[in-house]
PAZA-461168 format. One record per residue (C-alpha): residue number from 1; residue in one letter; z, x, y. Coordinates in steps of 0.001 Angstrom, whole numbers, plus 524288, in hexadecimal, padded with zeros to 5 digits. Layout:
- NUM, A, Z, X, Y .
...
This chain:
- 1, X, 53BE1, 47FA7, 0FD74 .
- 2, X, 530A8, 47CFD, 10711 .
- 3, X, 52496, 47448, 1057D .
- 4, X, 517C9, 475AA, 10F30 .
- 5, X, 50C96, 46D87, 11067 .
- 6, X, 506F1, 46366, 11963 .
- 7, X, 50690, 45987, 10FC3 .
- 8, X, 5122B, 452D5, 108A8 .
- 9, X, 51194, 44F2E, 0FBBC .
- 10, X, 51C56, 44E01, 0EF48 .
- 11, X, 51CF5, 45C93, 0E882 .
- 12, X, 51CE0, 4595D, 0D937 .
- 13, X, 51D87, 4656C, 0D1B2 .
- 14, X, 51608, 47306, 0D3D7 .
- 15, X, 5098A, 46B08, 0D3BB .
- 16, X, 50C24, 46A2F, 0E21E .
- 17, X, 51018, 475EF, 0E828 .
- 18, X, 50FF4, 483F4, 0E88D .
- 19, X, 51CFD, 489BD, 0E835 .
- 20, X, 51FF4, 4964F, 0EDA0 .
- 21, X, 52A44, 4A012, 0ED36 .
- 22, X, 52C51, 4AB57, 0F872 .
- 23, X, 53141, 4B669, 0EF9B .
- 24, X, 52E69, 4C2B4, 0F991 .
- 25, X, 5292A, 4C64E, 1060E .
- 26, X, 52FC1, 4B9C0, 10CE0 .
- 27, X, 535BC, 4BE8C, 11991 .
- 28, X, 53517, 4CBF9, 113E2 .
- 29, X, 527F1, 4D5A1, 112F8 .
- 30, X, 52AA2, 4D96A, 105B3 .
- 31, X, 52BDA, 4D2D6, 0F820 .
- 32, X, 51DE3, 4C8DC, 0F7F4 .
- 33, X, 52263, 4BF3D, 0ED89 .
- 34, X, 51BAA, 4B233, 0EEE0 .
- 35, X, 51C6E, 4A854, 0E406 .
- 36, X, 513A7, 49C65, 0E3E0 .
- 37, X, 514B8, 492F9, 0D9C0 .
- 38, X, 50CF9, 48812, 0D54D .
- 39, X, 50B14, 47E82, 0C99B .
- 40, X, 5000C, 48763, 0C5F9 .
- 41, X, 502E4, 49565, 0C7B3 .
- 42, X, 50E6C, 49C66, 0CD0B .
- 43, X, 50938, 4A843, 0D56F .
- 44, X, 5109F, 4B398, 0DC3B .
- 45, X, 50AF6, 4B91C, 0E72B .
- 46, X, 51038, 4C7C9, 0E802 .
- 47, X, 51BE2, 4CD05, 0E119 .
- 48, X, 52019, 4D6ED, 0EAF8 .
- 49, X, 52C6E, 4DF15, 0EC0B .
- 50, X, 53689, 4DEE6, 0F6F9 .
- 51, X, 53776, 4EAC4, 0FEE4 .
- 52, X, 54176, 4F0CD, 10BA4 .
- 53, X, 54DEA, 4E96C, 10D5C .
- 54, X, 558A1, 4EA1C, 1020C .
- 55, X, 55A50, 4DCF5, 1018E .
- 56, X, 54C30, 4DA26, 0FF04 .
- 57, X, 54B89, 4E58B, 0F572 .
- 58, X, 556EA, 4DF58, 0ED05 .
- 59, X, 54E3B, 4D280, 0ECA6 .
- 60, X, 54553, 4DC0C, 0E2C4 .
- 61, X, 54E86, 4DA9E, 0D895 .
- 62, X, 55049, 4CC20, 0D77E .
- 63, X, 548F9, 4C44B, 0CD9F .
- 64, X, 53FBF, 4BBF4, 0D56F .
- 65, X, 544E7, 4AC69, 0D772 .
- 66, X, 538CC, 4A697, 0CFD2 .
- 67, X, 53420, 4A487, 0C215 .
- 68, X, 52BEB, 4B163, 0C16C .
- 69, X, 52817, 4AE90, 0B417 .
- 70, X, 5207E, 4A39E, 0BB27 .
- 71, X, 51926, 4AB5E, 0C504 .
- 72, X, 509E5, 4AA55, 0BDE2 .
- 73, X, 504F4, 4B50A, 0C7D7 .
- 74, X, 504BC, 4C02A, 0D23A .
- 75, X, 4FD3E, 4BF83, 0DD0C .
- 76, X, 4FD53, 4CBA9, 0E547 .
- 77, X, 4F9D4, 4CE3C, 0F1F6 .
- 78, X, 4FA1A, 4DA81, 0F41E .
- 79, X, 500E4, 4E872, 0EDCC .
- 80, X, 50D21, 4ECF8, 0F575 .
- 81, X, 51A3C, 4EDE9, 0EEDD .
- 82, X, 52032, 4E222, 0F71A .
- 83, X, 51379, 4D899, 0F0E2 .
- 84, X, 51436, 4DF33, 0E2A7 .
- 85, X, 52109, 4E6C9, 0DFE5 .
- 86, X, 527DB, 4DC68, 0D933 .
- 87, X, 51DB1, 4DAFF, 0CE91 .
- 88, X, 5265A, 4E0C8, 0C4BC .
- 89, X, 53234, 4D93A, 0C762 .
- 90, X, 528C7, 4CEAA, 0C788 .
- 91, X, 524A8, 4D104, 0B994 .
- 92, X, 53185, 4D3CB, 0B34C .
- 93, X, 53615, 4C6C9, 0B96E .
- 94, X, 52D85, 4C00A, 0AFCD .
- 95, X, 51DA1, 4C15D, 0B801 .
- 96, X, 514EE, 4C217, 0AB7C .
- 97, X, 50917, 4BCC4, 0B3AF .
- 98, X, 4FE88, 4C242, 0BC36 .
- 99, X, 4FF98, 4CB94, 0C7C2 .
- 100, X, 4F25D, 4C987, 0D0D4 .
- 101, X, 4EC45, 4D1B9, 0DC8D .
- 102, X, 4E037, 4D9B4, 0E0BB .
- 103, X, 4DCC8, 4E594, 0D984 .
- 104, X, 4E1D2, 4EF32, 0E357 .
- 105, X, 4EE32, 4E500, 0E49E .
- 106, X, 4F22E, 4E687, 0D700 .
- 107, X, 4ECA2, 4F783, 0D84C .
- 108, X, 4F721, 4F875, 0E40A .
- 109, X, 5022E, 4F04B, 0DB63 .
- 110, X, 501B0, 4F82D, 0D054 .
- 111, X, 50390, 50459, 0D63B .
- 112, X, 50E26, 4FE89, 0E062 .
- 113, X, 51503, 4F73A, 0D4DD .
- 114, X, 5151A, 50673, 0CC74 .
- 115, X, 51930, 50E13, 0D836 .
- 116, X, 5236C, 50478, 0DB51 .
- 117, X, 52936, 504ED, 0CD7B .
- 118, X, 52956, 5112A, 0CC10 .
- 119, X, 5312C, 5137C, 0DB1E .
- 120, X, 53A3E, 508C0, 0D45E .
- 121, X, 53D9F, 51253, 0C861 .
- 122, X, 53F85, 51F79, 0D11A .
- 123, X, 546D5, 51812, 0D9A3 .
- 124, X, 54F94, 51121, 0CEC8 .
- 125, X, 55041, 51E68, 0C823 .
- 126, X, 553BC, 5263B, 0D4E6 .
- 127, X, 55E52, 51F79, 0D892 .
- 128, X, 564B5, 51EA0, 0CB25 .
- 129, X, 5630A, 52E05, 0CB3B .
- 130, X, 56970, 52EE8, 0DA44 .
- 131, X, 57374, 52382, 0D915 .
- 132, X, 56F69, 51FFF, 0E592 .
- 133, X, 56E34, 51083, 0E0B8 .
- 134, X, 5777D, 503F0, 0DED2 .
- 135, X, 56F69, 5006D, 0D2B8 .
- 136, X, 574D9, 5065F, 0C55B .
- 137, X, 56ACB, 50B35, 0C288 .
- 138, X, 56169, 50635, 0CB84 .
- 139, X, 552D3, 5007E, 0C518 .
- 140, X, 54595, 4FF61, 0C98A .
- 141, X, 541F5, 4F40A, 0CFA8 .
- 142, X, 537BA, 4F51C, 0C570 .
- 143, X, 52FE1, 4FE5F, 0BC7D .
- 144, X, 523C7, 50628, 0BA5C .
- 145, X, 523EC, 4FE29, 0AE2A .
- 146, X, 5254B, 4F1EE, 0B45C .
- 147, X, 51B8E, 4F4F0, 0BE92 .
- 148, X, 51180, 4F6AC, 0B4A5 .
- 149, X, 5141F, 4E98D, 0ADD6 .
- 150, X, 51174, 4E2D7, 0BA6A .
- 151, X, 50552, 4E8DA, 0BCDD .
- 152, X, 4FF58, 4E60B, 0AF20 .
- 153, X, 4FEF3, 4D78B, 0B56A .
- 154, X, 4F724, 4D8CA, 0C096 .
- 155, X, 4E957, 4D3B1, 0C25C .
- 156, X, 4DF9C, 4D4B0, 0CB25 .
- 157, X, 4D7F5, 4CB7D, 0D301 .
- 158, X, 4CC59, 4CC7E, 0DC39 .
- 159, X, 4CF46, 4CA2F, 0EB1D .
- 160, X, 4C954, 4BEBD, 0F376 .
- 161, X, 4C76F, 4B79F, 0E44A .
- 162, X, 4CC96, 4A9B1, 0E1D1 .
- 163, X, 4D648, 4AD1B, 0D52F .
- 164, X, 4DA7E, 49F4E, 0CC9A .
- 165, X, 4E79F, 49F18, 0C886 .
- 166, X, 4E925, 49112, 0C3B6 .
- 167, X, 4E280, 482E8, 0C424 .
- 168, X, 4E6A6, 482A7, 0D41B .
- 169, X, 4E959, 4903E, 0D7DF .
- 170, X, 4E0CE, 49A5F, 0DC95 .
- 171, X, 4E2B4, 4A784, 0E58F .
- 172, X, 4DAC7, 4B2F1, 0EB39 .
- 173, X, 4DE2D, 4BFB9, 0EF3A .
- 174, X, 4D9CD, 4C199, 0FEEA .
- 175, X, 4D7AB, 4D10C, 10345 .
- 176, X, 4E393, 4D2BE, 10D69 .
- 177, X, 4E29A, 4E195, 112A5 .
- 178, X, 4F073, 4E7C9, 1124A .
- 179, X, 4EF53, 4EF2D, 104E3 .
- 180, X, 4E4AB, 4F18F, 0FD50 .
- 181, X, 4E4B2, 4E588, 0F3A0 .
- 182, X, 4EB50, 4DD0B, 0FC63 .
- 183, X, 4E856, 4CE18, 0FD47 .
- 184, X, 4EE95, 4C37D, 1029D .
- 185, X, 4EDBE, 4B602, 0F769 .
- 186, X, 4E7B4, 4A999, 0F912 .
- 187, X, 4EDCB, 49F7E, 0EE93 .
- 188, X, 4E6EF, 491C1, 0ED79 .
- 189, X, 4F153, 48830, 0E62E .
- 190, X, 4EC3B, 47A74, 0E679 .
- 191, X, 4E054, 47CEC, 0F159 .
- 192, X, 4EC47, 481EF, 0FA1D .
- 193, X, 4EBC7, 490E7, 0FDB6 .
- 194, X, 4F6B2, 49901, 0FF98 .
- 195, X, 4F64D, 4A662, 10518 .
- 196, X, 4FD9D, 4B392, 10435 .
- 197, X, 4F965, 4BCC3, 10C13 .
- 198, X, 50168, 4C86F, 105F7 .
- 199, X, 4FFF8, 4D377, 10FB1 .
- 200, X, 4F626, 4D1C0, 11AE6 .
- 201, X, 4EF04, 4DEB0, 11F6C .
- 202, X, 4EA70, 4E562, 12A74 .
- 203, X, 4DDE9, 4E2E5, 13193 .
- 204, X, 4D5C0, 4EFA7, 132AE .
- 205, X, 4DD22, 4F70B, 129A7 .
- 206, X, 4DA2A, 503AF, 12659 .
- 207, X, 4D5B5, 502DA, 118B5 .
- 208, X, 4D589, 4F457, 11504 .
- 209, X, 4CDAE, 4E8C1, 11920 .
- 210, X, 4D1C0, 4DEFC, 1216C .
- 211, X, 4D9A4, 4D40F, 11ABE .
- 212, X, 4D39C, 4C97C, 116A9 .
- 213, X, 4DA71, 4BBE9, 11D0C .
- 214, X, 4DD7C, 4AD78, 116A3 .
- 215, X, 4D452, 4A1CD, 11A8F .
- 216, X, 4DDAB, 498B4, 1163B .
- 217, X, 4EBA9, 49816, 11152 .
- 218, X, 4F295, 48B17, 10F6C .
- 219, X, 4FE99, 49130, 10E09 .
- 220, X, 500A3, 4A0D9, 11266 .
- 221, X, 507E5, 4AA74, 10FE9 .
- 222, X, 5078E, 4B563, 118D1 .
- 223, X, 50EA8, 4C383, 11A42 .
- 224, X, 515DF, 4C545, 128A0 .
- 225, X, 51830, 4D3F4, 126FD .
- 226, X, 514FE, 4D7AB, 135AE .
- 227, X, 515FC, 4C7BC, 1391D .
- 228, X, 51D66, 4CBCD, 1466B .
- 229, X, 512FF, 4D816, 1483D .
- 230, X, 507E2, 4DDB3, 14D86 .
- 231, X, 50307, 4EABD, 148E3 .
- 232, X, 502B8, 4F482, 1545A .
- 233, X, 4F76F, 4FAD0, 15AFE .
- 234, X, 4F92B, 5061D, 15506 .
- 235, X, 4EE7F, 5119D, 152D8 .
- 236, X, 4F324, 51630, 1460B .
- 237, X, 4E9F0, 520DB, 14625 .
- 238, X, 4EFF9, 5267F, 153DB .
- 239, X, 4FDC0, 5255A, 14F8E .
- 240, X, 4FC67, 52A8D, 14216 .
- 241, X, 4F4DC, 53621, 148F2 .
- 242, X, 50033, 53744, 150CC .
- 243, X, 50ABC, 5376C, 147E4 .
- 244, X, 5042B, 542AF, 13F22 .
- 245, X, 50390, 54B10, 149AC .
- 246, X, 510A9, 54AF2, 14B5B .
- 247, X, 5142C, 54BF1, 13F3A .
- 248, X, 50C38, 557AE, 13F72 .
- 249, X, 512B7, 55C40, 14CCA .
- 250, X, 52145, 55B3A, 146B1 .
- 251, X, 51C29, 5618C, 13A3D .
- 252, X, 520A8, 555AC, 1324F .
- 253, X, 51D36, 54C60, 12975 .
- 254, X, 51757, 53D10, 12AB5 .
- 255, X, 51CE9, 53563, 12041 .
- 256, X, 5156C, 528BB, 11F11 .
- 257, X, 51C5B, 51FB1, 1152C .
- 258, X, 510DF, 51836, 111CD .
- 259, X, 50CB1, 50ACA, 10796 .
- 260, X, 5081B, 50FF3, 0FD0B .
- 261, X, 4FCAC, 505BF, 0FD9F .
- 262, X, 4F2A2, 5058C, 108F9 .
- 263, X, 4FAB5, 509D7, 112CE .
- 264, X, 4FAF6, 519B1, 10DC0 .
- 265, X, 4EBE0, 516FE, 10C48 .
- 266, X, 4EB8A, 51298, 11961 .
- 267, X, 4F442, 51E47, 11F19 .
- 268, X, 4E8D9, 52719, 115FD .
- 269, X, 4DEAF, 5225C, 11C0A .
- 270, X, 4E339, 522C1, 12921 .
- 271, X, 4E82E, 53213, 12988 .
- 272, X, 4DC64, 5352B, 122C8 .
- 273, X, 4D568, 52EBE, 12E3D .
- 274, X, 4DC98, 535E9, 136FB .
- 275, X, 4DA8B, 543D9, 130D5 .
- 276, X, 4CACC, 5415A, 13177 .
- 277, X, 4CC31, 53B89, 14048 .
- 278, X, 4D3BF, 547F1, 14149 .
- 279, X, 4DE02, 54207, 14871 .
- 280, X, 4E87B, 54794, 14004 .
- 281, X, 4E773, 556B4, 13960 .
- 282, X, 4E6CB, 55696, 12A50 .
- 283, X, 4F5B3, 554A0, 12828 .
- 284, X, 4FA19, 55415, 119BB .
- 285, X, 4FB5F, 54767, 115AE .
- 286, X, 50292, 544A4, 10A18 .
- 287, X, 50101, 53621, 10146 .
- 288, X, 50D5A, 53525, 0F9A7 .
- 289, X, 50C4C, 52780, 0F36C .
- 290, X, 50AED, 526D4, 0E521 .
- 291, X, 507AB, 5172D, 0E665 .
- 292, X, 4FECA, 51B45, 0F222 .
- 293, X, 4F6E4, 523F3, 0EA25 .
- 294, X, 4F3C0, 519E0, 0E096 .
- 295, X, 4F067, 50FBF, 0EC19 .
- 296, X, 4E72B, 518F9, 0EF7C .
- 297, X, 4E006, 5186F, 0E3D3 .
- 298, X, 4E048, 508BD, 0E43E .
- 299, X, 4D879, 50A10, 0F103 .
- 300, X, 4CEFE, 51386, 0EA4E .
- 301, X, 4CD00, 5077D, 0DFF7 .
- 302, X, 4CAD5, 4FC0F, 0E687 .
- 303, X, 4C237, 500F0, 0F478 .
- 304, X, 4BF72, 4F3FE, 0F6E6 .
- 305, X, 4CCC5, 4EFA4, 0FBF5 .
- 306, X, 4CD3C, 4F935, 105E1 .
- 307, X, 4C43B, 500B4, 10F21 .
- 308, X, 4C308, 50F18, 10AA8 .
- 309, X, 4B78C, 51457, 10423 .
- 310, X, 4B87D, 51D53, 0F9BD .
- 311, X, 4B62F, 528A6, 10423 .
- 312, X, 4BF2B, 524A1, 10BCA .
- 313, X, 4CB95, 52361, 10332 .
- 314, X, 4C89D, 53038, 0FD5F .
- 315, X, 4C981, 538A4, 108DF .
- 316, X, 4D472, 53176, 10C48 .
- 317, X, 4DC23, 53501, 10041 .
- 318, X, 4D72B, 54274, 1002E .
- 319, X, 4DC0A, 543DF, 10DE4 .
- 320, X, 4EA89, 542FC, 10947 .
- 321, X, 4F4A5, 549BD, 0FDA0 .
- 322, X, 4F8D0, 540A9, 0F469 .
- 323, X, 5054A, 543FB, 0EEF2 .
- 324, X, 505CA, 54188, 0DF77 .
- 325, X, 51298, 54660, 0DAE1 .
- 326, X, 52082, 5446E, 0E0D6 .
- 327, X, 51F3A, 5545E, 0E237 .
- 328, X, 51627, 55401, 0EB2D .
- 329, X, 51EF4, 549B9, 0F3DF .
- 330, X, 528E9, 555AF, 0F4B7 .
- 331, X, 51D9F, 56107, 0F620 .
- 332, X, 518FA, 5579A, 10215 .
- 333, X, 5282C, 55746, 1079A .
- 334, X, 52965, 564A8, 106E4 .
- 335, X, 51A33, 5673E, 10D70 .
- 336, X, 51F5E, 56B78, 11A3C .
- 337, X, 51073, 5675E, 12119 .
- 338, X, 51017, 55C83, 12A72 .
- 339, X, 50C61, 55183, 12129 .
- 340, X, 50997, 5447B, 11FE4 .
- 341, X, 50FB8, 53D94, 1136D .
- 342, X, 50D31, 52F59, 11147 .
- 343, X, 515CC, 52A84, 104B4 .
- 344, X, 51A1C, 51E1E, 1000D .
- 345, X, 52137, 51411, 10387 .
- 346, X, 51DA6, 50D29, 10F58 .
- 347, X, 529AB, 506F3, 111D9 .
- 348, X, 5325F, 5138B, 10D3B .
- 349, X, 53747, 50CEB, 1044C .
- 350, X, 53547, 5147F, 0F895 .
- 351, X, 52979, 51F72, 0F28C .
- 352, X, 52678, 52C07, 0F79E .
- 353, X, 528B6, 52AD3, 105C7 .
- 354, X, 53777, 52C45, 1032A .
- 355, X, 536D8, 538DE, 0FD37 .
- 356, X, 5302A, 53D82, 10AEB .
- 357, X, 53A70, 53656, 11301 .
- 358, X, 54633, 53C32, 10C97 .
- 359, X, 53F43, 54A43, 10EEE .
- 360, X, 53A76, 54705, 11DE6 .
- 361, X, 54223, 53B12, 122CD .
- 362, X, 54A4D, 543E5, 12A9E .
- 363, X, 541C5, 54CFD, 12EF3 .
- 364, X, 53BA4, 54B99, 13D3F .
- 365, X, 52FB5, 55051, 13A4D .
- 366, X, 52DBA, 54626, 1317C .
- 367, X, 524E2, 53913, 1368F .
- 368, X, 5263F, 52D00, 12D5E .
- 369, X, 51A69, 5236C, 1310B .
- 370, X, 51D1A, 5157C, 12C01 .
- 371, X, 51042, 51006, 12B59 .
- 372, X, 5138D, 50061, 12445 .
- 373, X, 51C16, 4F50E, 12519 .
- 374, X, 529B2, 4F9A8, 122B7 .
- 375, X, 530F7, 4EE5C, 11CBB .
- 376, X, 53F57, 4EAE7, 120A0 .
- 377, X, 54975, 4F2D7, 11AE2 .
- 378, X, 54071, 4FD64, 115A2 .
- 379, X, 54215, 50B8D, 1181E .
- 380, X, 534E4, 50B9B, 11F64 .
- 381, X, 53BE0, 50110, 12877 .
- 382, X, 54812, 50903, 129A0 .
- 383, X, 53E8D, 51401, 12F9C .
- 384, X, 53743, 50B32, 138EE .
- 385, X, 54230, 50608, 13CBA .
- 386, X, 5487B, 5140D, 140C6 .
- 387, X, 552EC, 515C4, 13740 .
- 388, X, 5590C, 52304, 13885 .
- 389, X, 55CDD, 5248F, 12AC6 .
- 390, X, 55582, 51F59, 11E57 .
- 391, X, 558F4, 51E8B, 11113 .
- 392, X, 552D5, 5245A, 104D0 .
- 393, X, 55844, 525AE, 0F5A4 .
- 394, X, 56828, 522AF, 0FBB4 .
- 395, X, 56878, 52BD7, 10619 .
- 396, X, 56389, 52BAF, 114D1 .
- 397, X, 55BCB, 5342A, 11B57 .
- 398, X, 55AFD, 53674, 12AD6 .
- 399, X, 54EFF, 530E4, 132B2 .
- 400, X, 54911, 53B71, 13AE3 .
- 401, X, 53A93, 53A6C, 13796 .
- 402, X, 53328, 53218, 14226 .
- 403, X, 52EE1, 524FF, 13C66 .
- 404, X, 521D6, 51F45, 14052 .
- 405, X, 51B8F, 51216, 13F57 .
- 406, X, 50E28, 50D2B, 13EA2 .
- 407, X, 50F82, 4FE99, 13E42 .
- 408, X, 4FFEA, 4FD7B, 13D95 .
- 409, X, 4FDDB, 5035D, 130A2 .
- 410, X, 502E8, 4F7B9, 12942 .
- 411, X, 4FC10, 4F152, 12067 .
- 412, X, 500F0, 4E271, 1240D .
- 413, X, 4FAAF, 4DA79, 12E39 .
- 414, X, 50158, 4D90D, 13BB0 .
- 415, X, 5043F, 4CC2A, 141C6 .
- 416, X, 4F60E, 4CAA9, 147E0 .
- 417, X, 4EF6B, 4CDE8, 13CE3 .
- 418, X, 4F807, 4C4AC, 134CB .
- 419, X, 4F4AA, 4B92B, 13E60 .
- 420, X, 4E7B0, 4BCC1, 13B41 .
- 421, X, 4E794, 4BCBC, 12E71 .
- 422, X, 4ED08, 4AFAF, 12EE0 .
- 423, X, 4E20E, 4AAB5, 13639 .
- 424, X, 4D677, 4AA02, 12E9C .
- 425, X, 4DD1D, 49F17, 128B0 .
- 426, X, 4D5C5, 49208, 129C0 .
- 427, X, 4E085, 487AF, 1264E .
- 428, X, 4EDF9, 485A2, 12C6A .
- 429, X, 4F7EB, 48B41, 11FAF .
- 430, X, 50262, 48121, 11DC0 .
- 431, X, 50B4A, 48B2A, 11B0D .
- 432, X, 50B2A, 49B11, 11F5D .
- 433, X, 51858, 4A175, 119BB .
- 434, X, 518BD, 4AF83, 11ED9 .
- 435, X, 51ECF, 4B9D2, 115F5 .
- 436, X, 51E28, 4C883, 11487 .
- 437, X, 525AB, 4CA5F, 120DE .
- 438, X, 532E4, 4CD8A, 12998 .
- 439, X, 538DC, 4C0F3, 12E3A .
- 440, X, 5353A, 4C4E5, 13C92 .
- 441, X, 527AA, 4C7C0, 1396E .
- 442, X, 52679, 4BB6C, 13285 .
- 443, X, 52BF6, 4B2B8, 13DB8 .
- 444, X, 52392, 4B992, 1469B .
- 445, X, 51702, 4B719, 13E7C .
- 446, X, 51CD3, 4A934, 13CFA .
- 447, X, 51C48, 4A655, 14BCF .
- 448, X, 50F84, 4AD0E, 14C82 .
- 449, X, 5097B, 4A4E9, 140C5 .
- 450, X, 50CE8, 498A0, 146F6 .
- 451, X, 509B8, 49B52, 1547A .
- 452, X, 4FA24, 4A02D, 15121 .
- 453, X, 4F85F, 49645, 145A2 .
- 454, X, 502C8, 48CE2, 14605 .
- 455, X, 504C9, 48D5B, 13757 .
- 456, X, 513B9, 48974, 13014 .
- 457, X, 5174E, 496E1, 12BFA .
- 458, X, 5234D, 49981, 1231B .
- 459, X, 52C80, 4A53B, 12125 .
- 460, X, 53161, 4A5BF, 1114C .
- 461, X, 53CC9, 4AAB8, 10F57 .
- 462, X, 53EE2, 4B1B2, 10176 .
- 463, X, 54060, 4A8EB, 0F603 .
- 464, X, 53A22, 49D87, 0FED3 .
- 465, X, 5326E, 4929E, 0F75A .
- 466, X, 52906, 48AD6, 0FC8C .
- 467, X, 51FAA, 480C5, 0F561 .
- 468, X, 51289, 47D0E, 0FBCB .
- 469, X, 50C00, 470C4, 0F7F6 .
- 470, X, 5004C, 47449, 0EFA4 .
């Protein structure tokens, strides 16, 4: 147990100091679980699922190491299954209070938390049917049911709006880019401000505005995904084009597993940009994505988190063939056109895009275009990576489609535009702890951190506590 501050002073009861807990995303990208408590108020800042390796997976099923019953609120930054998906668990743990984000935030949650429950039951019931599990029988991480309990306690708050929580404590949502509803958190405790910075987007990004950056942060908390990286120079555009024509030329198919939120948007946009530069011939494009579908509709209600107009988004929709019915996923495998299918999940690690994969995997004539951060141990890794086998429902199927990458199309910030981020801020922190990140990312972004700014920066590991003097 850790104590930072420039001034020493005897620590007598929570009066003192803000306690906090690393429960996810600490030397790891997925899982955002950040506990701070207080004499006042006990807040969580995300309540995100772990995702890729086994090991990390498995750490789903453990009760959390706190007094959840405790917890007095939810702060979210953001949507994604890694910063929401362990809501549920959350809840049945013994969370009766209040779960807090942006209107679109809290659009994007419900629909990831119901899609992910209901991926959880096929998936329990599937491998009960096929035997092709350790677990007798094996359960759903959680339920629809359970899913929809959660969301009955979620509230809404404006963004850039000072929200009290208690005598002391105060916080404001801060427009962040990355996903449509996505913040990062300012949290004064005691005229001291601490920062999260959830997930830091893209400058000029093709449908969302530029993030919006901290002016102060006594102590920060800041995500490391591409920490070690710098987005290449890549014309997205050019190699897209390129890639469709050859899919065209082998008389195959481009499967684009795809995020259900922003990113498919973003790949809609940009092949319907393409068509009207007529850089690319109309091409079928297919949108198989339940949980994208509805995301679409969350962009059609709140226009003023993102840059389409009205005339805009609807050509863009009416440019592709959303698929509605699991039917249609097999009419579409069976369509022997050249074809462009874009299908959930972005990391393969579950949803629609597996049903195309077992079909195609093997086929040469099949692309698959990874277009997002593919987290370690994930499928989607496994690809980049070159495997020559991969692994669906128990049995393996042989690699022969060619894989593609476009590093640019993700929706973090690279290391530049990190450092950047970082500094619009007026004051010297006296503590930056970097999380949502690989180990060698985050040592890299260390070193850079200190070298530009010459701030103390601190790597959590999981289940770290640390209490800042307040």
């Amino acid at each position: 147990m850790k104590f930072h501050n420039c001034v020493t002073k005897n620590i007598i009861g929570m009066e003192n100091f803000a306690k906090i807990t690393f429960l996810g995303a600490a030397g790891v990208v997925t899982g955002s679980k950040f506990l701070i408590e207080t004499s006042e108020k006990n807040i969580l800042i995300d309540c995100g699922m772990f995702q890729g390796l086994k090991e990390l997976r498995e750490l789903n099923w453990n009760e959390l190491p706190i007094d959840v019953n405790a917890i007095d609120v939810v702060l979210l930054t953001h949507g994604h299954l890694d910063h929401v998906g362990y809501l549920p668990r959350l809840r049945k743990q013994g969370f009766t209070g209040k779960i807090i984000g942006t209107a679109p935030t809290l659009a994007i949650a419900e629909i990831i938390l119901k899609d992910s429950a209901k991926i959880h039951e096929e998936e329990a019931e599937k491998a009960n049917k096929e035997k092709y599990t350790k677990h007798h029988p094996a359960l759903p991480f959680y339920t629809i049911d359970d899913a929809e309990k959660t969301i009955k306690q979620f509230e809404t708050e404006l963004e850039n709006t000072w929200i009290t929580l208690s005598e002391h404590i105060s916080y404001r949502f801060q427009y962040n880019g990355h996903i449509i509803g996505a913040t990062f958190i300012d949290i004064d405790i005691n005229a001291k401000r601490f920062v999260f910075s959830g997930d830091i987007g893209r400058t000029d990004d093709y449908l969302l505005n530029d993030p919006k950056t901290p002016e102060w942060a006594d102590v920060l908390f800041v995500e490391s995904t591409y920490g070690n990286k710098l987005h290449p120079e890549e014309h997205i555009e050019d190699m897209l084009t390129s890639i469709i024509k050859d899919t065209i030329y082998k008389k195959g198919n481009l499967i684009i597993p795809s995020f259900a939120v922003e990113r498919l948007q973003t790949l809609m946009y940009i092949l319907w940009q393409l068509y009207k530069k007529n850089k690319i011939p109309n091409i079928p494009i297919f949108i198989d994505s339940p949980m994208g579908n509805n995301v679409l509709q969350v962009f059609e209600r709140f226009p003023k988190w993102h840059k389409l107009s009205a005339q805009e988004y609807n050509a863009m929709c009416n440019h592709v063939n959303i698929i509605q019915s699991y039917k249609e996923t097999w009419e579409t495998i069976d369509d022997k056109r050249s074809k462009i299918v874009i299908a959930g999940s972005g990391m393969v690690t579950g949803g629609r895009v597996l049903t195309y994969l077992q079909q195609l995997i093997d086929n040469p004539s099949t692309t698959v275009l990874l277009v997002g951060y593919q987290a370690e141990g994930t499928r989607g890794r496994q690809l980049q990576d070159g495997a020559h086998e991969i692994r669906f429902y128990g049995k393996y199927h042989p690699v022969n489609a060619t894989i593609k990458n476009i590093e640019s199309l993700s929706a973090h910030a690279d290391q530049n535009e990190l450092i950047n981020w970082l500094s619009s801020i007026k004051n010297i922190p006296e503590q930056v702890y970097l999380i949502h990140g690989e180990p060698v990312a985050q040592d890299a972004f260390r070193v850079k951190i200190q070298n530009t700014f010459n701030w103390n920066v601190t790597i959590p590991k999981l289940n770290d506590v640390e209490n800042i003097i307040i």
